[in-house]
C-alpha positions as CSV (number, residue, x, y, z in Angstrom):
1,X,0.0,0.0,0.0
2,X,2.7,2.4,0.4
3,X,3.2,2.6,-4.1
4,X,-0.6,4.5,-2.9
5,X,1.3,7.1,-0.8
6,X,3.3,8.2,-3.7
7,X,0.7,7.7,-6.2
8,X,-2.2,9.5,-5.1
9,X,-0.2,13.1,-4.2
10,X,1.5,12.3,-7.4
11,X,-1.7,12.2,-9.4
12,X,-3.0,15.2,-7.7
13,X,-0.1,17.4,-8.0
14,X,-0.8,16.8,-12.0
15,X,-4.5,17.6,-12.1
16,X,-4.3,20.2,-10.0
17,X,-1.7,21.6,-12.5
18,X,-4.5,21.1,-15.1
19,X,-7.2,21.9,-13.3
20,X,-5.5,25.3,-12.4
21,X,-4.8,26.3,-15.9
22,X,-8.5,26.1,-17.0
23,X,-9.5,28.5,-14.5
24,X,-6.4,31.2,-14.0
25,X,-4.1,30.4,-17.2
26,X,-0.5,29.8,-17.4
27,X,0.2,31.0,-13.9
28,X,-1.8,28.8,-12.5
29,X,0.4,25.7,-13.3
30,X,3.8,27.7,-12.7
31,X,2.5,29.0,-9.3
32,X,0.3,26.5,-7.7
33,X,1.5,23.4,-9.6
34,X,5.3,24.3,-8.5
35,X,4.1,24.4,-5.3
36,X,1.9,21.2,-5.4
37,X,5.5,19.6,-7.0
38,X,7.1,21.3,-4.2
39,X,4.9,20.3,-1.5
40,X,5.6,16.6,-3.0
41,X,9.2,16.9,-2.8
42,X,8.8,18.0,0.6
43,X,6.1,15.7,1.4
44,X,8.9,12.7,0.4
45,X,11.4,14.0,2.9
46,X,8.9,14.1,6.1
47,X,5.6,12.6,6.6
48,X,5.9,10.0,3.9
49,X,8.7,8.6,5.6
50,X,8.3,9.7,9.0
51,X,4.0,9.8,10.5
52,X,4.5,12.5,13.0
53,X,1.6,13.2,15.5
54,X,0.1,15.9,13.7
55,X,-1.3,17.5,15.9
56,X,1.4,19.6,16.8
57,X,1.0,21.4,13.7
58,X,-2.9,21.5,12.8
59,X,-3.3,24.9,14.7
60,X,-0.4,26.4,12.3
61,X,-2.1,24.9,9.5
62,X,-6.1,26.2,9.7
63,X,-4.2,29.8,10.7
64,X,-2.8,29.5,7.2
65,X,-6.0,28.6,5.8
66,X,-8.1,31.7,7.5
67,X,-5.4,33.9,6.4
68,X,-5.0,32.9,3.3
69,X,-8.5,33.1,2.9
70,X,-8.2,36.8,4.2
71,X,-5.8,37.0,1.4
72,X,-8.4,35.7,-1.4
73,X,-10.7,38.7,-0.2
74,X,-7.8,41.3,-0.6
75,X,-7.5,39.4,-4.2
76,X,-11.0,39.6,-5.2
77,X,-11.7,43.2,-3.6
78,X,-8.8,44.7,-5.3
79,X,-8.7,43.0,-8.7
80,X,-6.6,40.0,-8.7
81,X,-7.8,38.7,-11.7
82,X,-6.3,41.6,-14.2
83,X,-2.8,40.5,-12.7
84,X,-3.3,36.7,-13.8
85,X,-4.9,38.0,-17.0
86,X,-1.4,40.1,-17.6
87,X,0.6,37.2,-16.3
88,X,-1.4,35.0,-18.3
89,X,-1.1,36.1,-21.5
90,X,-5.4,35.5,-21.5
91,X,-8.1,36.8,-19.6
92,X,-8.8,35.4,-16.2
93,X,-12.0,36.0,-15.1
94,X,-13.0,37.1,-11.8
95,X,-15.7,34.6,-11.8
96,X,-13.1,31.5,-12.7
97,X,-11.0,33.6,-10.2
98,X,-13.0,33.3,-7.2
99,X,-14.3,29.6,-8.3
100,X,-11.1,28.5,-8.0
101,X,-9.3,30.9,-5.3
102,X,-12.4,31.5,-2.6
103,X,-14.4,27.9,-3.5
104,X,-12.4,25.2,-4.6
105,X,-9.5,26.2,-2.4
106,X,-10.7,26.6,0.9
107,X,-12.6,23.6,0.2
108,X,-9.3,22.0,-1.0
109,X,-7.5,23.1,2.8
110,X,-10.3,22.3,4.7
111,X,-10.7,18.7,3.5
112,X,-6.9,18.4,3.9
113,X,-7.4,19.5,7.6
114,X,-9.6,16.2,7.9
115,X,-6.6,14.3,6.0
116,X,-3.8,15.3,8.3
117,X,-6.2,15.3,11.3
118,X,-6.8,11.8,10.5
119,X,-3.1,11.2,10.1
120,X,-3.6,9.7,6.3
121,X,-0.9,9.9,3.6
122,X,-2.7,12.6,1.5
123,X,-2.8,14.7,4.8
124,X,0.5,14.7,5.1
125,X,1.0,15.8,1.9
126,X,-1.5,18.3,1.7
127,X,0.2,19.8,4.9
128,X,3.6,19.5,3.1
129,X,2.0,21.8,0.4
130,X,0.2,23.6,2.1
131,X,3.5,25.1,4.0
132,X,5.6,25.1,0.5
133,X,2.6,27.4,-0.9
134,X,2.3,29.5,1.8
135,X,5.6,30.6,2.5
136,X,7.0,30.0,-1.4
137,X,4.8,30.6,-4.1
138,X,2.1,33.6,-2.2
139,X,5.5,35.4,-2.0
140,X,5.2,35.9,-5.8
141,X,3.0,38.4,-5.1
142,X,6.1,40.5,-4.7
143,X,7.7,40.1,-7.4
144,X,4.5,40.3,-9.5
145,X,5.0,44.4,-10.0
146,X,8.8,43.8,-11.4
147,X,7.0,41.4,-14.0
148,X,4.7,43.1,-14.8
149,X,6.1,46.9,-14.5
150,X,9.7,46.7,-14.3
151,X,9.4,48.7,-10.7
152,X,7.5,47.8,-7.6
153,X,3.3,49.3,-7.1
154,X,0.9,47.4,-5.1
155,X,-0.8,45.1,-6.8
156,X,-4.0,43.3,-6.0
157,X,-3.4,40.6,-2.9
158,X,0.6,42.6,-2.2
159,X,-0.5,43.5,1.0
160,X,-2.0,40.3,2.5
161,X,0.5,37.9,1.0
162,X,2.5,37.7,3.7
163,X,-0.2,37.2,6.3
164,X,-0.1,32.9,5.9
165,X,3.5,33.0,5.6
166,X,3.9,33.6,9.4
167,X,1.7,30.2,10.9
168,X,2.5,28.5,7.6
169,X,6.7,29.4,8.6
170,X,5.9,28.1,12.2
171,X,4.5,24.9,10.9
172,X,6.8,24.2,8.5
173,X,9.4,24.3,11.5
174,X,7.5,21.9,13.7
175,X,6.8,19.6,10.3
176,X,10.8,19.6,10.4
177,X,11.2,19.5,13.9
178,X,9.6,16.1,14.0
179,X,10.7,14.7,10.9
180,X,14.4,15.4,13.1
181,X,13.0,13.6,15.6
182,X,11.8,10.6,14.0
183,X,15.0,10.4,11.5
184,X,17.5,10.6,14.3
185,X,15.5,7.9,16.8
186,X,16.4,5.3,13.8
């Protein structure tokens, strides 16, 4: 059963890929689907090998989600989607925007929270990308204006992005922590 372990995140980090580019565009895939890779690779090196009691690190981890959710609203409030559309290279609609970003999403971390609650394999690696995304790919938001502009202006969701990094950090560091822990009593 263990082949499972690998092959269900594996399977989901390319859907998800997929599944982003239909409803942001190319960003989607570079962005989330990096981090989803990411979040594999990371996943591979701790609770695939090493089932740490996690809940140590399930406070951190529905922190991230409610900030990250308060990030979403920043997104939508202020226009998000014209920054995929230009990153793009096609229009991103606010409506495939907020399907994906402030529906599927949260509905995406919140079933994870179940996962890694339960202690299952795709829990662990939905908090392995979960961390990765959080405190990786939403600081794209700061390079976004240099992309885009060539200087740095706010841009929709700039001022929010860092808000899950902080938990996100702190639970990444525990996910470690333990992984050190359970490595070294080998």
């Amino acid at each position: 059963m263990k082949h499972l372990d690998i092959i269900g995140p594996g399977l989901f980090v390319i859907c998800l890929s997929l599944f982003t580019y239909f409803f942001v565009g190319k960003i989607g895939p570079i962005v989330i689907g990096g981090a989803s890779a990411g979040g594999f690779l990371l996943y591979l090196k701790t609770g695939y090998k090493y089932r740490f009691d996690t809940s140590k690190v399930i406070v951190a981890y529905l922190l991230t989600v409610i900030f990250f959710i308060i990030h979403v609203y920043e997104e939508y409030i202020f226009g998000f989607e014209e920054i995929a559309s230009q990153l793009s290279g096609q229009e991103v609609t606010q409506q495939s925007l907020l399907t994906f970003a402030a529906f599927f999403a949260p509905i995406m971390w919140i079933s994870g929270a179940i996962f890694i609650i339960k202690e299952w394999a795709l829990g662990y690696y939905f908090l392995a990308f979960f961390f990765v995304a959080m405190t990786i790919a939403e600081l794209t938001h700061f390079i976004f204006p240099f992309i885009l502009y060539g200087e740095w202006r706010y841009t929709a969701g700039v001022v929010t992005a860092a808000l899950p990094l902080i938990p996100a950090w702190y639970g990444l560091m525990i996910t470690l922590k333990e992984t050190k822990r359970l490595r070294d009593e080998e």
